[in-house]
N, C-alpha and C positions, 0 to 999 in steps of 0.2 A: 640476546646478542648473537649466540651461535645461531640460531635460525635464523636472523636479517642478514649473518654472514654466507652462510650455504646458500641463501638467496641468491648474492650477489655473486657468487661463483659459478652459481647456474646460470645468470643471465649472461656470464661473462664468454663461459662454453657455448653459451646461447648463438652470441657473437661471433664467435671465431669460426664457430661451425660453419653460420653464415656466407661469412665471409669466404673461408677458403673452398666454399661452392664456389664464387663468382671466377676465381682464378683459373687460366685457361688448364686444360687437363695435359698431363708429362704422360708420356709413355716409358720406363721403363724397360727397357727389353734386358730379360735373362740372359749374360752371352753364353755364347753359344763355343767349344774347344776350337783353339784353331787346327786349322785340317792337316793332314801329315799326306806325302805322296802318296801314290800308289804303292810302290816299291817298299817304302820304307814299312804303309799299314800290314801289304801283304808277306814280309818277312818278319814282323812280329807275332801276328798270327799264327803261321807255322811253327815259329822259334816257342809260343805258349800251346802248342798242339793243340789247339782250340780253333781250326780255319772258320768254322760255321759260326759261333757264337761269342767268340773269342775279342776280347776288345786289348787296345792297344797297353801295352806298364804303364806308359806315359802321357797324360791331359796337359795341354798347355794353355794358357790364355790370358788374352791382354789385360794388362793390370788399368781401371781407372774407372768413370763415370760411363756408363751405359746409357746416361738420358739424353736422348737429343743429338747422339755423336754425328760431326758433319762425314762424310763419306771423305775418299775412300777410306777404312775402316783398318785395323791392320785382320782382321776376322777375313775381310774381302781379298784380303791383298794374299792372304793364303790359299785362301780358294782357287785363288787366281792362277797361285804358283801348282797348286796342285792339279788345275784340269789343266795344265802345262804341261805336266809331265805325260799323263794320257794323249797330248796330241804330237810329244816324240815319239814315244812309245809306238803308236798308231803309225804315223810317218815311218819310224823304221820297218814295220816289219812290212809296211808296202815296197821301200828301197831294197829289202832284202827277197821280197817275191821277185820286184824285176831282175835284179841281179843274179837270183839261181835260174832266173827264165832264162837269162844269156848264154849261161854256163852250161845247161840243158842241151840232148843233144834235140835235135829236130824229128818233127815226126808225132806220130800219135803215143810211141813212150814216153818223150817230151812234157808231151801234154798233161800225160797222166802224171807224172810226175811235180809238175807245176801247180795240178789241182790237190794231191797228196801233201805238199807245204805250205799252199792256201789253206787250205782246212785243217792243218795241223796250227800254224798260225791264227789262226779265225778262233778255235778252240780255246787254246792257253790262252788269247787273251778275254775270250768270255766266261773262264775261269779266273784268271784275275781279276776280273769284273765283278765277281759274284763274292769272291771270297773279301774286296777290298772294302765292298757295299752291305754286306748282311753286318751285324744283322737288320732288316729295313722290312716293313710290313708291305712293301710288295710286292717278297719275293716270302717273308715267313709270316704265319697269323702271329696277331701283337699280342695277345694272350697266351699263343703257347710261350712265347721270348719271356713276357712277364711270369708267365709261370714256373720259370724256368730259374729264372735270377731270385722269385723269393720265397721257393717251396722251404727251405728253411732257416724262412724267420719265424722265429720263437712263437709258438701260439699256447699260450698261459690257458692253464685250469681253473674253468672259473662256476664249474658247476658248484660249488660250495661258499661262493660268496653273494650278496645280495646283488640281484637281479639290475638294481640299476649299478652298482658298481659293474660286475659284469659287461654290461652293454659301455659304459668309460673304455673301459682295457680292450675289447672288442672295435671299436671305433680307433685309440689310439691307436692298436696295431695297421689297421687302413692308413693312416696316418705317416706312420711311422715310415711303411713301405711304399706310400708314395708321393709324399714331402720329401725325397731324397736323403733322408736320416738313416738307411740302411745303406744307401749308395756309400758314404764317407766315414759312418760309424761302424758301417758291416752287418751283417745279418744279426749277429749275437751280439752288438752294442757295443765291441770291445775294444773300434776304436785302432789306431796304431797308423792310417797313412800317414804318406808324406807330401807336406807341401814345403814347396823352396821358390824363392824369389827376391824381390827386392828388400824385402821385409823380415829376413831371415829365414831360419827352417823352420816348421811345427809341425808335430803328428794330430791329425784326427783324434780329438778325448778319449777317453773310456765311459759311454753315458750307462751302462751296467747298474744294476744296484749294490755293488758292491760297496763296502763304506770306505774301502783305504784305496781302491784304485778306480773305483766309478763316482758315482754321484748318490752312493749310498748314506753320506753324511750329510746330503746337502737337503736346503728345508722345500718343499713346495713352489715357495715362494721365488726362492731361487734359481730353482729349475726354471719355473717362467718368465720371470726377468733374464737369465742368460737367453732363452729361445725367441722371446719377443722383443730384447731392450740392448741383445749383444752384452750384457756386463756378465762378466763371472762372480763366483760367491766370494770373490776375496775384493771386489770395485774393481778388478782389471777389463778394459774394454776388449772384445771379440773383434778380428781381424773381419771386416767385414766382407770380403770376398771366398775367406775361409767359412767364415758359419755368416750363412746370408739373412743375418735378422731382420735386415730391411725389407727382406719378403715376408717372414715367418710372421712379422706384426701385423699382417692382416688377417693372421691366423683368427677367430675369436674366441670367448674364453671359454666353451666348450669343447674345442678342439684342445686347444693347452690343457684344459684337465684331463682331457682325454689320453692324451699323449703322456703324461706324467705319468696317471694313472698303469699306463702300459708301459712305461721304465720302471715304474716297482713291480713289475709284475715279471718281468721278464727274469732268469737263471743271474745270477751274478757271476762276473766273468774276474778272479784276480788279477789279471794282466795288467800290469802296469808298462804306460806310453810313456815313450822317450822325453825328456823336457822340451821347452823351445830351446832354442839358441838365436839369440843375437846377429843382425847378419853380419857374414862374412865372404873373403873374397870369392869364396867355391860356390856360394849360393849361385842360383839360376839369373840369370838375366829374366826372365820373363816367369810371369805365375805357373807354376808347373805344380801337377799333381800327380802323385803316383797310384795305379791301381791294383799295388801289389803290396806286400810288404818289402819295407827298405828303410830299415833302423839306422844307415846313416845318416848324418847332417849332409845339408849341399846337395850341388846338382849332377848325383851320382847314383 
């Protein structure tokens, strides 16, 4: 009876496999943060003395289904506003060249003078340019930026465990650092941003091996159902724009052990992340994430 039963389960897999071949193919698209001015990216920048590589506190991004959306987008509608501000920007400092040309007295000091706030103009704004746009590989190599952001994530000692464990925690670490698990967990797994939106506030886990404030309690099994299945080890479902397991499930299951692998592996980190909370009135109108720490609740 169980063998006629596994049969029928396989022909059943058999089917559906089939089947959702024939179905037209969705494209997905990962989005993408909506954009911030000029103005506003290149005063954050400086305000984190970071102009060169320095990215904004603040991610924002439209909350909902990515499949299929019809245009205009609110992602578009950003862009939009923001090469806006680039062609005030631009417009002014043209109204302001002819205007000091007026004011200018006449003559070849005139002149000189007129090309001295041209190119002082021309400048700052291809300095603003530079510092609004980097960091962007074609103006820096994407390797050194990459090198840069994960020279310290954890790399475990593994000359003293079997060779193919080894090559597990070696892989997840690849994994780790570019499946965006180090972007929102942090280099050291420890976890603590802030998201705020319509759905409350919650900080990024603790995926650490700790046992009272990581994932040090938690069994195997459930480390890969939370990363592949969005559930937590207690049945609570994952906010799915917060941890995007609808990508991570196409992970396969030598990646997830990989990855696993390389969260026991990693230093445990005690730090315990703030709760969720519930929403409330201060939350964010729109998905926002922070890339700083900011242990308050809300969109603060």
């Amino acid at each position: 009876m169980a063998v006629a039963a596994q049969s029928v389960l396989r022909c059943d897999a058999v089917a559906i496999a089939r089947y959702l071949k024939t179905l037209p193919p969705i494209h997905n698209d990962i989005p993408l943060p909506l954009r911030y001015g000029v103005i506003e990216s290149i005063a954050a920048k400086l305000w984190n003395r970071d102009p060169l590589l320095g990215r904004t506190p603040v991610l924002t991004y439209a909350v909902g289904s990515y499949a299929n959306l019809p245009p205009p987008s609110m992602a578009s509608i950003a862009s939009g506003l923001a090469t806006a501000q680039w062609i005030v920007l631009g417009v002014g400092l043209i109204l302001l060249a002819i205007v000091s040309r007026r004011s200018l007295p006449r003559g070849a000091g005139g002149w000189m003078r007129m090309i001295a706030i041209a190119a002082t103009g021309v400048i700052i704004f291809a300095v603003g340019y530079f510092i609004d746009a980097t960091p962007t590989i074609r103006v820096l190599p994407p390797d050194k930026i990459a090198e840069g952001a994960t020279a310290d994530i954890p790399r475990p000692d593994v000359s003293n465990i079997a060779p193919a464990r080894a090559a597990l925690v070696q892989r997840g670490r690849y994994i780790f650092a570019n499946a965006s698990c180090a972007y929102c967990h942090r280099n050291d797994g420890s976890g603590g941003l802030k998201l705020s939106g319509p759905f409350g506030t919650m900080f990024t886990p603790n995926i650490s091996p700790d046992r009272e404030a990581g994932l040090g309690a938690w069994t195997d099994a459930e480390i890969a159902r939370a990363v592949r299945s969005g559930v937590t080890r207690s049945g609570r479902p994952l906010f799915w724009q917060g941890m995007p397991w609808d990508h991570f499930s196409n992970l396969d299951e030598e990646d997830v052990v990989s990855l696993v692998a390389y969260l026991r592996a990693i230093p445990p980190v005690g730090e315990k992340v703030p709760p969720y909370r519930p929403p409330a009135p201060d939350d964010c109108e729109i998905y926002t994430f922070w890339t700083n720490r900011n242990l308050e609740p809300g969109c603060r």
